[in-house]
Structures are given as C-alpha cells and as structure tokens.
Biopython code that builds the backbone (N, CA, C, O; Angstrom):
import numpy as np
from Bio.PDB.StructureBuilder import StructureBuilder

atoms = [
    (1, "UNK", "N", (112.170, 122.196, 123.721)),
    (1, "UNK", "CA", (111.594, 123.528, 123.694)),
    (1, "UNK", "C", (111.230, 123.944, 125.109)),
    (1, "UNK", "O", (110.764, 123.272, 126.029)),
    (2, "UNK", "N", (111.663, 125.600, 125.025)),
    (2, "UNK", "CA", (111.607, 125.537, 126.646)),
    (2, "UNK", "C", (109.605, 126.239, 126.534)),
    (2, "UNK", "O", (108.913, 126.022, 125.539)),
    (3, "UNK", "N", (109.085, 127.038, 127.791)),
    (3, "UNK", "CA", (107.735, 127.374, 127.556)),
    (3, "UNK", "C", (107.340, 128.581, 126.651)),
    (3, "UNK", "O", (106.188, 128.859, 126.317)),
    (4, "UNK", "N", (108.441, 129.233, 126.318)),
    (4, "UNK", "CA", (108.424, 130.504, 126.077)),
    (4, "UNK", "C", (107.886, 130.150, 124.337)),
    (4, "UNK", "O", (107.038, 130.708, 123.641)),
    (5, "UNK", "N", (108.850, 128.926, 124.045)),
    (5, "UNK", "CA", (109.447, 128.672, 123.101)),
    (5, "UNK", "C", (108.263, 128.182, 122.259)),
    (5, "UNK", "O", (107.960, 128.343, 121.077)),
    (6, "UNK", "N", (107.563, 127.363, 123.538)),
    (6, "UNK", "CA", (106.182, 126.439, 122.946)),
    (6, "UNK", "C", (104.960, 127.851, 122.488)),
    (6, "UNK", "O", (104.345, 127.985, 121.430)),
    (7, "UNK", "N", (104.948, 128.447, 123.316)),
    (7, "UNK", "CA", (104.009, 129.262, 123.752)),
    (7, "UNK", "C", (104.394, 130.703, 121.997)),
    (7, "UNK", "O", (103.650, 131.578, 121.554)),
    (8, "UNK", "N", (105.541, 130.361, 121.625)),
    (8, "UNK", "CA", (105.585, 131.633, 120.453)),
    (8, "UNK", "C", (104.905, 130.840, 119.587)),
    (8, "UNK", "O", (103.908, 131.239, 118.986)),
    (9, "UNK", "N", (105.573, 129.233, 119.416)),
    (9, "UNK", "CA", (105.136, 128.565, 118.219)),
    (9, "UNK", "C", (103.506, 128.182, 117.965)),
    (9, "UNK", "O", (103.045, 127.859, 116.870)),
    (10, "UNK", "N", (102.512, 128.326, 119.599)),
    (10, "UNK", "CA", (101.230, 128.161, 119.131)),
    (10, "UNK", "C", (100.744, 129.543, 118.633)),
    (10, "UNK", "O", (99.938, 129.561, 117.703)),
    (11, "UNK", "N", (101.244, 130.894, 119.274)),
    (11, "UNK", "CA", (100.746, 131.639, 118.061)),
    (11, "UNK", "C", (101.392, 131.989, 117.148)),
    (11, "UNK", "O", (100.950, 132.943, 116.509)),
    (12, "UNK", "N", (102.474, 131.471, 116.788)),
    (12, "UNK", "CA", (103.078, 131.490, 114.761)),
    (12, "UNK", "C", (101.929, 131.019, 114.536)),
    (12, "UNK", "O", (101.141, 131.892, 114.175)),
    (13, "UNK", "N", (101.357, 129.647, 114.620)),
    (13, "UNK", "CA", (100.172, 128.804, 114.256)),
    (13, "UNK", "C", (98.765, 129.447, 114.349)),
    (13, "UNK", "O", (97.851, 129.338, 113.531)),
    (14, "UNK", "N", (98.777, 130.138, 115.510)),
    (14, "UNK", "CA", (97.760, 131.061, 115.420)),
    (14, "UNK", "C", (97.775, 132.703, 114.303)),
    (14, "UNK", "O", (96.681, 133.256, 114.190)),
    (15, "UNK", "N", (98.333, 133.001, 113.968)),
    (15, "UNK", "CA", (99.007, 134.019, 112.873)),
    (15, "UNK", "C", (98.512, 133.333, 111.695)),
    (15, "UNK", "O", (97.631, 133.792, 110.969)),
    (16, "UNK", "N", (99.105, 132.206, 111.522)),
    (16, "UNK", "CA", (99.076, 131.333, 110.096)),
    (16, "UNK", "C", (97.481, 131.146, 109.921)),
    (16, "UNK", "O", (97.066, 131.378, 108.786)),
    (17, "UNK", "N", (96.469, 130.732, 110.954)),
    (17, "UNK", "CA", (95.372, 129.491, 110.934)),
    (17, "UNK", "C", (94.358, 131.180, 110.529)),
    (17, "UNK", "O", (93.223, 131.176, 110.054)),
    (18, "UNK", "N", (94.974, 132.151, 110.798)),
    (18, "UNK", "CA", (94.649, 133.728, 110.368)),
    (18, "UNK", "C", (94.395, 134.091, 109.121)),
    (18, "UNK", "O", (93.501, 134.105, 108.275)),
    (19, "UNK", "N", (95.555, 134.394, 109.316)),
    (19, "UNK", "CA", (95.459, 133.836, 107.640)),
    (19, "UNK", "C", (94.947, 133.381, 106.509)),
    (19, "UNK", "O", (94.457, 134.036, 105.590)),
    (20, "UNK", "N", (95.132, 131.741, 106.649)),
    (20, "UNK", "CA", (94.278, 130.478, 106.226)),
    (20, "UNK", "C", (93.288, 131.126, 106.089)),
    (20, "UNK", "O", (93.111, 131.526, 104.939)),
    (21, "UNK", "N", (92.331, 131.481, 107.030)),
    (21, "UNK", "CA", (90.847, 132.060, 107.301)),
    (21, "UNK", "C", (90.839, 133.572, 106.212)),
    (21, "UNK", "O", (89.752, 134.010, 105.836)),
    (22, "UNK", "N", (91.407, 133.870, 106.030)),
    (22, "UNK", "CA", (91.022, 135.548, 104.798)),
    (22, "UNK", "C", (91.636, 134.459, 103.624)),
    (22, "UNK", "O", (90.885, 134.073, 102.729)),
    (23, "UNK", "N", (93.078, 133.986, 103.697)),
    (23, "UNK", "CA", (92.535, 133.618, 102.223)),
    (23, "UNK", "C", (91.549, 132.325, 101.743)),
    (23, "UNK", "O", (91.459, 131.925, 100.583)),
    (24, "UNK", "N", (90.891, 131.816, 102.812)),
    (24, "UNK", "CA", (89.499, 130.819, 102.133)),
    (24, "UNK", "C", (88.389, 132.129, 102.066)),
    (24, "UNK", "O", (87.644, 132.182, 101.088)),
    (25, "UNK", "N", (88.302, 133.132, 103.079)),
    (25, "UNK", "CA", (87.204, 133.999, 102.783)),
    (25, "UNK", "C", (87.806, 134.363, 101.239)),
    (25, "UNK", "O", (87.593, 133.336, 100.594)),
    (26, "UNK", "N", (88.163, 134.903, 100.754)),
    (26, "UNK", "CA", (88.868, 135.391, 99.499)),
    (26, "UNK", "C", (89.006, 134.715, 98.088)),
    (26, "UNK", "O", (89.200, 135.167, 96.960)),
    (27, "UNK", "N", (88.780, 133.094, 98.743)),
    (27, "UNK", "CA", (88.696, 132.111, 97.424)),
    (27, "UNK", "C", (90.184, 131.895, 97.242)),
    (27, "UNK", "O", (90.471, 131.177, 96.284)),
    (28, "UNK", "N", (91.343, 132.438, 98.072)),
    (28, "UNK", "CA", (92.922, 132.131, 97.947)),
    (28, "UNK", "C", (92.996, 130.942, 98.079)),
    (28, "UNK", "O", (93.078, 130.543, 99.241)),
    (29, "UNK", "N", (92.995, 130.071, 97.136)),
    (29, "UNK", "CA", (93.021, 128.742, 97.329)),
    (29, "UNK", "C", (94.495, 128.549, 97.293)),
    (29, "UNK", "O", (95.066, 128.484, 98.382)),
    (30, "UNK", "N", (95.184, 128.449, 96.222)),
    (30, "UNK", "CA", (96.823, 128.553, 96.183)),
    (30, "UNK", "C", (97.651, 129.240, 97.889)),
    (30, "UNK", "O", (98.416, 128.555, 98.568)),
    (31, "UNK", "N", (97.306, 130.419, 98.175)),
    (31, "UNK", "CA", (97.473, 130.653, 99.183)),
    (31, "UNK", "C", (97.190, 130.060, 100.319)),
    (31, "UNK", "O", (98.127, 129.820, 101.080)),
    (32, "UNK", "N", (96.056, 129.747, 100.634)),
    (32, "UNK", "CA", (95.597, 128.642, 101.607)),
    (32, "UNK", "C", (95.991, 127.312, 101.869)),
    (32, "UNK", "O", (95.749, 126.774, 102.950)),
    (33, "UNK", "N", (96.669, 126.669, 100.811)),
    (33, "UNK", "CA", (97.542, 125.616, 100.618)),
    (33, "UNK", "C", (98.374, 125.757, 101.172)),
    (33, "UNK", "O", (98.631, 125.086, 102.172)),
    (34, "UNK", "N", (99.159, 126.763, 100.683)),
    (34, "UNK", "CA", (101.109, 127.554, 101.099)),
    (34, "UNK", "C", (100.991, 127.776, 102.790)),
    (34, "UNK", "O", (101.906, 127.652, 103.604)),
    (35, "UNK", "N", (99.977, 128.036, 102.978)),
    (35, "UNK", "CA", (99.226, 128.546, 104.003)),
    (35, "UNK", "C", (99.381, 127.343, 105.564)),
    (35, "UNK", "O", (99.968, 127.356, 106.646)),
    (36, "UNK", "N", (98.432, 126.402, 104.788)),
    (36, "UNK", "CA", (98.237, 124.940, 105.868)),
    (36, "UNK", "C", (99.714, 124.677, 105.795)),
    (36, "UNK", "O", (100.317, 124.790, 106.862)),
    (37, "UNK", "N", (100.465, 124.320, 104.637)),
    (37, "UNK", "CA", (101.757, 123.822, 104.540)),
    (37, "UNK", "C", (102.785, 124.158, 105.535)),
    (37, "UNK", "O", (103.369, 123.329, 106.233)),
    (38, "UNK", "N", (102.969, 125.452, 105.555)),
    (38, "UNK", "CA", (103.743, 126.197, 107.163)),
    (38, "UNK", "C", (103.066, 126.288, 108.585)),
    (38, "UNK", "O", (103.682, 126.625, 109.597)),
    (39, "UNK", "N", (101.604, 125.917, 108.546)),
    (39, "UNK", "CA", (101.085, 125.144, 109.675)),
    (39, "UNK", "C", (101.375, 124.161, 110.188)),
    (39, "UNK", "O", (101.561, 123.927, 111.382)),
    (40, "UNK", "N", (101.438, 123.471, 109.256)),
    (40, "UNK", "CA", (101.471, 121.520, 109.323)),
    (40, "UNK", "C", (103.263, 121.481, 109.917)),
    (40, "UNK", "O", (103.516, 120.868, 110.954)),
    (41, "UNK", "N", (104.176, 122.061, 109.276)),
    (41, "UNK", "CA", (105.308, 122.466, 110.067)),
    (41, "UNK", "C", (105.955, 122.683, 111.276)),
    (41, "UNK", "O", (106.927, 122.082, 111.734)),
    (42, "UNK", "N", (105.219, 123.745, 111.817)),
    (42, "UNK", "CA", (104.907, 124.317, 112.845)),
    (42, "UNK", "C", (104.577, 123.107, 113.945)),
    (42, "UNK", "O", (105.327, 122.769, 114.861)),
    (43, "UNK", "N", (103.173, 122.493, 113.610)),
    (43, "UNK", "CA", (102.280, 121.619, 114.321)),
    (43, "UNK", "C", (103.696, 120.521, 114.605)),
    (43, "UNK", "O", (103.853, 120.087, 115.746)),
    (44, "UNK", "N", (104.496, 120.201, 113.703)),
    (44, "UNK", "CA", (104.904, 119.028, 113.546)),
    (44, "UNK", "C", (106.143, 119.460, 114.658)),
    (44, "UNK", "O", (106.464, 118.791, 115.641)),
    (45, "UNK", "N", (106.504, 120.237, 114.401)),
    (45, "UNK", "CA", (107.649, 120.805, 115.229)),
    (45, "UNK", "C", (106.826, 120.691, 116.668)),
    (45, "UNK", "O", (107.001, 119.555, 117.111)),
    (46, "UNK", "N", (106.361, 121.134, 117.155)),
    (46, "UNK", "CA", (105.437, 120.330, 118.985)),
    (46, "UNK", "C", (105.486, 118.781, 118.854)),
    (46, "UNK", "O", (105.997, 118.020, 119.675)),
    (47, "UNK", "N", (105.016, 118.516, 117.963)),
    (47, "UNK", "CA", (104.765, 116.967, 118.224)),
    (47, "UNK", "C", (106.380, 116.245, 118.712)),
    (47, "UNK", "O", (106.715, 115.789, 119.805)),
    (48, "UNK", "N", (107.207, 116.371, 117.355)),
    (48, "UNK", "CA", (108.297, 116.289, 117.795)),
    (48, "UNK", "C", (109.386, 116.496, 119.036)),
    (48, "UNK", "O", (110.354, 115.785, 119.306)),
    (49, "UNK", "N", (108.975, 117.550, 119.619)),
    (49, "UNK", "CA", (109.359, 118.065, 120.983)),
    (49, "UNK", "C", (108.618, 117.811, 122.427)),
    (49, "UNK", "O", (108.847, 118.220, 123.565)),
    (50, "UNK", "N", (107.690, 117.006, 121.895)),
    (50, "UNK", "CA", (106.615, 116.532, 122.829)),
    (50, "UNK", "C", (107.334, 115.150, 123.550)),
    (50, "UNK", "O", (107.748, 114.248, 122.822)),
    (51, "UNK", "N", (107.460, 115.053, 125.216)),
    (51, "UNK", "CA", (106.687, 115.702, 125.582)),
    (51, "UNK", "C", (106.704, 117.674, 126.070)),
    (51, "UNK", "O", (107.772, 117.941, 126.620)),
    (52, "UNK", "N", (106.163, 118.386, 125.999)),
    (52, "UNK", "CA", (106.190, 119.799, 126.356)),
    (52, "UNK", "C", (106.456, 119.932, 128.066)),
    (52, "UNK", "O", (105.874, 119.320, 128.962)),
    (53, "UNK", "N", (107.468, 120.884, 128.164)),
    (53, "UNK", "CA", (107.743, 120.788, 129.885)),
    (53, "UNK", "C", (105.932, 121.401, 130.521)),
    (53, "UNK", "O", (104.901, 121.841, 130.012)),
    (54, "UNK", "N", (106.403, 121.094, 131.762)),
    (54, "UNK", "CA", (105.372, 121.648, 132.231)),
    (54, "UNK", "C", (104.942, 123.138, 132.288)),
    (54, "UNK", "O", (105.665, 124.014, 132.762)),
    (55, "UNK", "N", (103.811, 123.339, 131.810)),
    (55, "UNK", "CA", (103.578, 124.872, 131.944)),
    (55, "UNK", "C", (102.993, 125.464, 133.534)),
    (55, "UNK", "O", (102.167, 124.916, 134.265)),
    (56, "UNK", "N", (103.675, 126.660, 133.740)),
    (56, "UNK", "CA", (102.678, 126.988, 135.254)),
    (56, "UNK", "C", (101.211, 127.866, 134.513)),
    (56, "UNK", "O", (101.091, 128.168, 133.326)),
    (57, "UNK", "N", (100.211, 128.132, 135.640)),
    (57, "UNK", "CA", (99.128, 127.820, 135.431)),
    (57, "UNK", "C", (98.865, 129.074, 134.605)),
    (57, "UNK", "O", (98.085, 128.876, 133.673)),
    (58, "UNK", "N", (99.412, 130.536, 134.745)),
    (58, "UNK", "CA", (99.579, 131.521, 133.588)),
    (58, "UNK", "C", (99.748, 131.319, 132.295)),
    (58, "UNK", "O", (98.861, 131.793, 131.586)),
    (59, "UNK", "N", (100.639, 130.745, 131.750)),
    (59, "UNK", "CA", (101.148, 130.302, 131.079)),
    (59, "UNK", "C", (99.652, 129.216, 130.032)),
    (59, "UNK", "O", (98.931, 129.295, 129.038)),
    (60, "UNK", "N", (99.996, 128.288, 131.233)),
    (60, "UNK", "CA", (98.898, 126.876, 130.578)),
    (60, "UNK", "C", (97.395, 127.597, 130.262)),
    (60, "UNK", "O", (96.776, 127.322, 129.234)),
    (61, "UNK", "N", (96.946, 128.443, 131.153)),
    (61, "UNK", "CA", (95.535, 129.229, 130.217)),
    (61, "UNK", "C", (96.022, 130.095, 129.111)),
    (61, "UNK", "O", (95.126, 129.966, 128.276)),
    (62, "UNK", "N", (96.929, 130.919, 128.597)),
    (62, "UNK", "CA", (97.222, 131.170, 127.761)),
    (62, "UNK", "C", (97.612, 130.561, 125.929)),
    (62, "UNK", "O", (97.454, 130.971, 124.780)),
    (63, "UNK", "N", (98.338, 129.052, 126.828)),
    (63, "UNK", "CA", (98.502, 128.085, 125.570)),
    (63, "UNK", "C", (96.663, 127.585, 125.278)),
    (63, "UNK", "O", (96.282, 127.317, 124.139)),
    (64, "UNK", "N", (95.655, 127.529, 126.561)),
    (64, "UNK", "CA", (94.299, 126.507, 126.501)),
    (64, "UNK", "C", (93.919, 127.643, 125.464)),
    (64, "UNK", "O", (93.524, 127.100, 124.433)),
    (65, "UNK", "N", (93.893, 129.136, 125.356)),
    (65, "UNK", "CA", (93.338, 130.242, 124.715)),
    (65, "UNK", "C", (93.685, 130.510, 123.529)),
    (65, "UNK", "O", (92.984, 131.183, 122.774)),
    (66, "UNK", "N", (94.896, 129.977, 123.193)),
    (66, "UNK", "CA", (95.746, 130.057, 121.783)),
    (66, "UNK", "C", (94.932, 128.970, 120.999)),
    (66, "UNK", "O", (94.438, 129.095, 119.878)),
    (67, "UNK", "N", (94.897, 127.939, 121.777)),
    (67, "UNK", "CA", (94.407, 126.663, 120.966)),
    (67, "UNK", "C", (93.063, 127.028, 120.926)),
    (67, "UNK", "O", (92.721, 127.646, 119.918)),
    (68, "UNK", "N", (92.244, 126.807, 121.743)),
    (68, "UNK", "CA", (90.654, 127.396, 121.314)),
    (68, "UNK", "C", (90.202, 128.443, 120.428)),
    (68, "UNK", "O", (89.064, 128.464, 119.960)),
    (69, "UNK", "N", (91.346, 129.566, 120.125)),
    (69, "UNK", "CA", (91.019, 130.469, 118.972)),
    (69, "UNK", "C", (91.757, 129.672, 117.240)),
    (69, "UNK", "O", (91.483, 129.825, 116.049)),
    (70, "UNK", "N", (92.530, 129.026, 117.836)),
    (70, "UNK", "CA", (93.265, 127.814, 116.240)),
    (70, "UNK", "C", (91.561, 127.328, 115.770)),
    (70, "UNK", "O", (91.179, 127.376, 114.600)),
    (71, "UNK", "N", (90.924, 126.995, 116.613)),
    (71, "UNK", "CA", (90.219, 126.003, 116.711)),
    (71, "UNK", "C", (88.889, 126.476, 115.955)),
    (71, "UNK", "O", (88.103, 125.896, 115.206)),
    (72, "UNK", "N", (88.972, 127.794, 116.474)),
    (72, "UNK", "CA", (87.525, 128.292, 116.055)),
    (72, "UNK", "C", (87.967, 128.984, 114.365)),
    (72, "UNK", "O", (87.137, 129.098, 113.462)),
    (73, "UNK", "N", (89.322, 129.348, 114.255)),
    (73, "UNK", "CA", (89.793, 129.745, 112.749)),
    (73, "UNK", "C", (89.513, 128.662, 112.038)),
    (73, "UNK", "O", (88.980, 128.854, 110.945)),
    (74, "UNK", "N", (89.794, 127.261, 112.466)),
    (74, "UNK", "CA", (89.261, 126.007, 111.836)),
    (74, "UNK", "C", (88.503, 125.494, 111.211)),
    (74, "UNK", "O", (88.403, 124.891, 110.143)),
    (75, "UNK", "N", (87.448, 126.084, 112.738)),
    (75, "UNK", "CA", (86.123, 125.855, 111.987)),
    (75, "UNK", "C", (85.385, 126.807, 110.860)),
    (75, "UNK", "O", (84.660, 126.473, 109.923)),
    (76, "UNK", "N", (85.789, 127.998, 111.247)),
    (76, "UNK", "CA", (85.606, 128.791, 110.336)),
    (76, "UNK", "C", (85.867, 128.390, 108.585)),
    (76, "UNK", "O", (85.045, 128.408, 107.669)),
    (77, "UNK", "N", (87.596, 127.974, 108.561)),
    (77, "UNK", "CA", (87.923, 127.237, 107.504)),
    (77, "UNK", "C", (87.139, 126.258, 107.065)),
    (77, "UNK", "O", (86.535, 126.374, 105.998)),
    (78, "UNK", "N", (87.059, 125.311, 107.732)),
    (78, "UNK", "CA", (86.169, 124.126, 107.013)),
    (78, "UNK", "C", (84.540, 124.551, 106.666)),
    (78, "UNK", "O", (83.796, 124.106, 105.792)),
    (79, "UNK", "N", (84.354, 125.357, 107.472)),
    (79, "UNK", "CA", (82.655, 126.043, 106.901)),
    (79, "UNK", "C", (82.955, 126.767, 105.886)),
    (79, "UNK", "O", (81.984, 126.923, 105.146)),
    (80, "UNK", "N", (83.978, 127.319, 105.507)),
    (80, "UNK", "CA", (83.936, 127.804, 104.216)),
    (80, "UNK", "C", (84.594, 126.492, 102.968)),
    (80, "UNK", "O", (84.108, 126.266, 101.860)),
    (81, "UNK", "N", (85.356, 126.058, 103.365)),
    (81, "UNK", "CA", (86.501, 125.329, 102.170)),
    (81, "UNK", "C", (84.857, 123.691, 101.913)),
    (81, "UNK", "O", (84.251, 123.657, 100.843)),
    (82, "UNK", "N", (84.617, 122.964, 102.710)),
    (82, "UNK", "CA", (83.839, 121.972, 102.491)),
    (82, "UNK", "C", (82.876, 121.861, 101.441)),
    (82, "UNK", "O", (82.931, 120.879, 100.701)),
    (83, "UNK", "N", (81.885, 122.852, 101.256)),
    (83, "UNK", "CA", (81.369, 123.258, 100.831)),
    (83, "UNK", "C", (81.643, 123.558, 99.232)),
    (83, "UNK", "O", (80.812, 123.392, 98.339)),
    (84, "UNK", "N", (83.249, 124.129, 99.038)),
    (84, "UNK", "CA", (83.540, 124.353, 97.984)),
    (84, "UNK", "C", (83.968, 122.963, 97.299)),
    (84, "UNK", "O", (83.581, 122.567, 96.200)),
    (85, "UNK", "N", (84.816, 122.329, 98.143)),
    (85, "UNK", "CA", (85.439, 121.020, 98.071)),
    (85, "UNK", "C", (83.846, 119.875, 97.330)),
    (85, "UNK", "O", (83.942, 119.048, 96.424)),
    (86, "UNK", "N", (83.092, 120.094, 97.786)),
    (86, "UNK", "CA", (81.784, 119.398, 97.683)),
    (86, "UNK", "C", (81.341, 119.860, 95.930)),
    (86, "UNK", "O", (80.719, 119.326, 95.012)),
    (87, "UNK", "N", (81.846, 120.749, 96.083)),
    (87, "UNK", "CA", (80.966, 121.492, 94.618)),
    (87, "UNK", "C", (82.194, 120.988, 93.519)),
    (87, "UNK", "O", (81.824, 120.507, 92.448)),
    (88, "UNK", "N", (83.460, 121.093, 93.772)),
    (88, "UNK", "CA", (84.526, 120.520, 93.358)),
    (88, "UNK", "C", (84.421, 119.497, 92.517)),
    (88, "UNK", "O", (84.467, 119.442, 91.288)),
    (89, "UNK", "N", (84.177, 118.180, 93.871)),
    (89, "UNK", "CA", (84.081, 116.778, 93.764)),
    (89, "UNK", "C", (82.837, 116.358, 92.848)),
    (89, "UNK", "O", (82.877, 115.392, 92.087)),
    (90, "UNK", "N", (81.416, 117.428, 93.055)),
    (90, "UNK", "CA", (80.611, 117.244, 92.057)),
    (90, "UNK", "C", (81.007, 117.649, 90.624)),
    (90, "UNK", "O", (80.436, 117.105, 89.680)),
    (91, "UNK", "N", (81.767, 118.390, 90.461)),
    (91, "UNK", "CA", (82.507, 118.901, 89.024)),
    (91, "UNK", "C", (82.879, 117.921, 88.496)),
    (91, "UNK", "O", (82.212, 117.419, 87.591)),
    (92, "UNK", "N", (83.947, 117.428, 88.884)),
    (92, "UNK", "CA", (84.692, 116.249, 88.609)),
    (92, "UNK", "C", (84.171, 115.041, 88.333)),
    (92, "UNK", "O", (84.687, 114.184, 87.615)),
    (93, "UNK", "N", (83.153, 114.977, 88.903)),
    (93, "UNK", "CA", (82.346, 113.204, 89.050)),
    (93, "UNK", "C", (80.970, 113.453, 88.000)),
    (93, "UNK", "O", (80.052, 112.652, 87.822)),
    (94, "UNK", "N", (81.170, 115.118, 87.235)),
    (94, "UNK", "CA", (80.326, 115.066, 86.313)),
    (94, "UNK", "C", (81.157, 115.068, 85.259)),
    (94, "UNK", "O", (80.753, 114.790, 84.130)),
    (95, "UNK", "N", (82.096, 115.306, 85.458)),
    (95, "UNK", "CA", (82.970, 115.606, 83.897)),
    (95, "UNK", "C", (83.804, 114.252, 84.096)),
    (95, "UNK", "O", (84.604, 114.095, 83.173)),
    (96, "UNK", "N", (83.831, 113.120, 85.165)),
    (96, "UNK", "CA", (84.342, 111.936, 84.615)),
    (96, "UNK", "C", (82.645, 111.139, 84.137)),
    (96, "UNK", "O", (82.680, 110.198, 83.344)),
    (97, "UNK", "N", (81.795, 111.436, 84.481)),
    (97, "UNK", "CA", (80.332, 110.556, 84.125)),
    (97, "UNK", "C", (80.515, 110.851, 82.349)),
    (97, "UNK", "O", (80.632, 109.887, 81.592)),
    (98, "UNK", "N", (80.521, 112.546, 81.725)),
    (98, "UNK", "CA", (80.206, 112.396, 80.777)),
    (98, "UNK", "C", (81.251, 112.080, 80.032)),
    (98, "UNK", "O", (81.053, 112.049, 78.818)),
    (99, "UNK", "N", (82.739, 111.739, 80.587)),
    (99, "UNK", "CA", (83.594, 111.021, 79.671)),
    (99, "UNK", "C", (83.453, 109.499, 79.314)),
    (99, "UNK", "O", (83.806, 108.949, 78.271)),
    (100, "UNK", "N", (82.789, 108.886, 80.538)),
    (100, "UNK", "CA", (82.776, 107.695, 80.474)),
    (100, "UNK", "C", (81.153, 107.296, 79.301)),
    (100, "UNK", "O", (80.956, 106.263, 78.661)),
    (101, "UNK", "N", (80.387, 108.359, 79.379)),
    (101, "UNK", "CA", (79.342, 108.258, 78.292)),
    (101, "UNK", "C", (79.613, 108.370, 77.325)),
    (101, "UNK", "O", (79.043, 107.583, 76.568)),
    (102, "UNK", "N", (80.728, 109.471, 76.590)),
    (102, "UNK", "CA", (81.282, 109.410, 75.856)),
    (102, "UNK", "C", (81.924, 108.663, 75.231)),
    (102, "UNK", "O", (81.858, 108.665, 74.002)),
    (103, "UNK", "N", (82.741, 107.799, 75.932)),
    (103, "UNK", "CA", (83.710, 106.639, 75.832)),
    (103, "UNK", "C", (82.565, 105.632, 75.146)),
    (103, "UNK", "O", (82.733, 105.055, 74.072)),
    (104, "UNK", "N", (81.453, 105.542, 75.918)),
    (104, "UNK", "CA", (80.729, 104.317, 75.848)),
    (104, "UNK", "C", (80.069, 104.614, 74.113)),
    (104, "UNK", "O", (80.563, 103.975, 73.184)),
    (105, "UNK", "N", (79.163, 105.428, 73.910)),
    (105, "UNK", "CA", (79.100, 105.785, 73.090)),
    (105, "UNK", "C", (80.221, 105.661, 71.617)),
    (105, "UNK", "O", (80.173, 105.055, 70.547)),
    (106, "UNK", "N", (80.972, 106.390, 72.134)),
    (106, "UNK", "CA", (82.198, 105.915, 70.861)),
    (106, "UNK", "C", (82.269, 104.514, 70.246)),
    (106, "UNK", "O", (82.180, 104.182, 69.064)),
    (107, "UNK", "N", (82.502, 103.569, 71.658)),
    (107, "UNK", "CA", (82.537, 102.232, 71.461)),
    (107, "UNK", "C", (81.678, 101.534, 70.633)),
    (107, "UNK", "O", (81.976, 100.563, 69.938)),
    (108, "UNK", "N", (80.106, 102.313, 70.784)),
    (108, "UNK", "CA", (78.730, 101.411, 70.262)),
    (108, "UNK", "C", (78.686, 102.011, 69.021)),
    (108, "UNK", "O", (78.246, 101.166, 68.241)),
    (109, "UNK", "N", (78.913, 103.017, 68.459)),
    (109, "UNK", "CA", (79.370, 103.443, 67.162)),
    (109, "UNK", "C", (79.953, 102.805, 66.200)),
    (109, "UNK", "O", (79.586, 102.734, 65.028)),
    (110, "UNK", "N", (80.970, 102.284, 66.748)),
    (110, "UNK", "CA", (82.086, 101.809, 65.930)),
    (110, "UNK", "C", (81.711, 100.352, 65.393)),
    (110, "UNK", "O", (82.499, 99.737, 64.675)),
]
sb = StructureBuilder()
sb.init_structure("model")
sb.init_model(0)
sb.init_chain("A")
sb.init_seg("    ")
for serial, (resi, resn, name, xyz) in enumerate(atoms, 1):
    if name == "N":
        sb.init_residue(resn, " ", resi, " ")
    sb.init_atom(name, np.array(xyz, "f"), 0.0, 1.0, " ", f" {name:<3s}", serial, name[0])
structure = sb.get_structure()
C-alpha cells in the first residue's frame, strides 16, 4: 500500500468507527455488529501490509489525527455498549440461576 492508499483506509475506518457510534447510541445492535465486522477488515488489511512505507511529516499528523478520533469513537462505543453488555450478562446468569433452581427442585420432587 502506497501512503495515499494507507491514509484512505484509516478514514474508511474512521467513517465505519462513525457509524458504530450512532448505531450503539440507537441501541443498533445488529448493525453495530455488521458494523465492527467491516472494521475488523479494514484493520486487518494494514496489518497485513504492514510494514507501512514511510509517511512524510504532513501526511504522518494526519494518519496520528485519524487514529486519535478512531479512538475517541471507541471510547465513546465502549461507554455506551459495556454497560449494556453488563446488564446482558446479568440477564443471562439470572435466567441460567433460576434454571438450575428449577432443575434442582424438579430433582427433589421426584
């Protein structure tokens, strides 16, 4: 990849991590998935092409500025998605508790 090349693909990623961010504000969970999925792509495609030629110094604050705004969509994401993820995992670990009471119960019945 030449710089031009690197430099479109961190903001596709930046576009996408955009995104990501309205549909977690929004509760787009399905979307937000579809979402990371053509991120993770993207991301993978640099890694792969890594190492990246050298950037001149225009250029290289522009890629440091792309990434620091990925970064802050990020965080944004995880301050919203964690939280939900948390409430999730408590769902789940109540509705496997009262199966397994259930279960138990059945057993001492019988």
């Amino acid at each position: 990849m030449n710089s031009s090349q690197i430099l479109m693909t961190y903001n596709a990623i930046l576009a996408i991590t955009g995104k990501m961010l309205i549909a977690a504000q929004n509760s787009e969970w399905d979307q937000l998935a579809k979402l990371e999925k053509e991120c993770r792509q993207l991301t993978e495609l640099l890694i792969i092409n890594d190492p990246e030629p050298i950037l001149d110094e225009q250029l290289l604050q522009k890629k440091v500025k792309i990434i620091h705004q990925i970064l802050a969509d990020d965080a944004q994401i995880k301050a919203i998605t964690e939280p939900w993820l948390k409430k999730l995992e408590d769902m789940l670990n109540t509705t496997d508790r009262s199966y397994s009471i259930q279960q138990a119960y059945q057993t001492f019945s019988l």
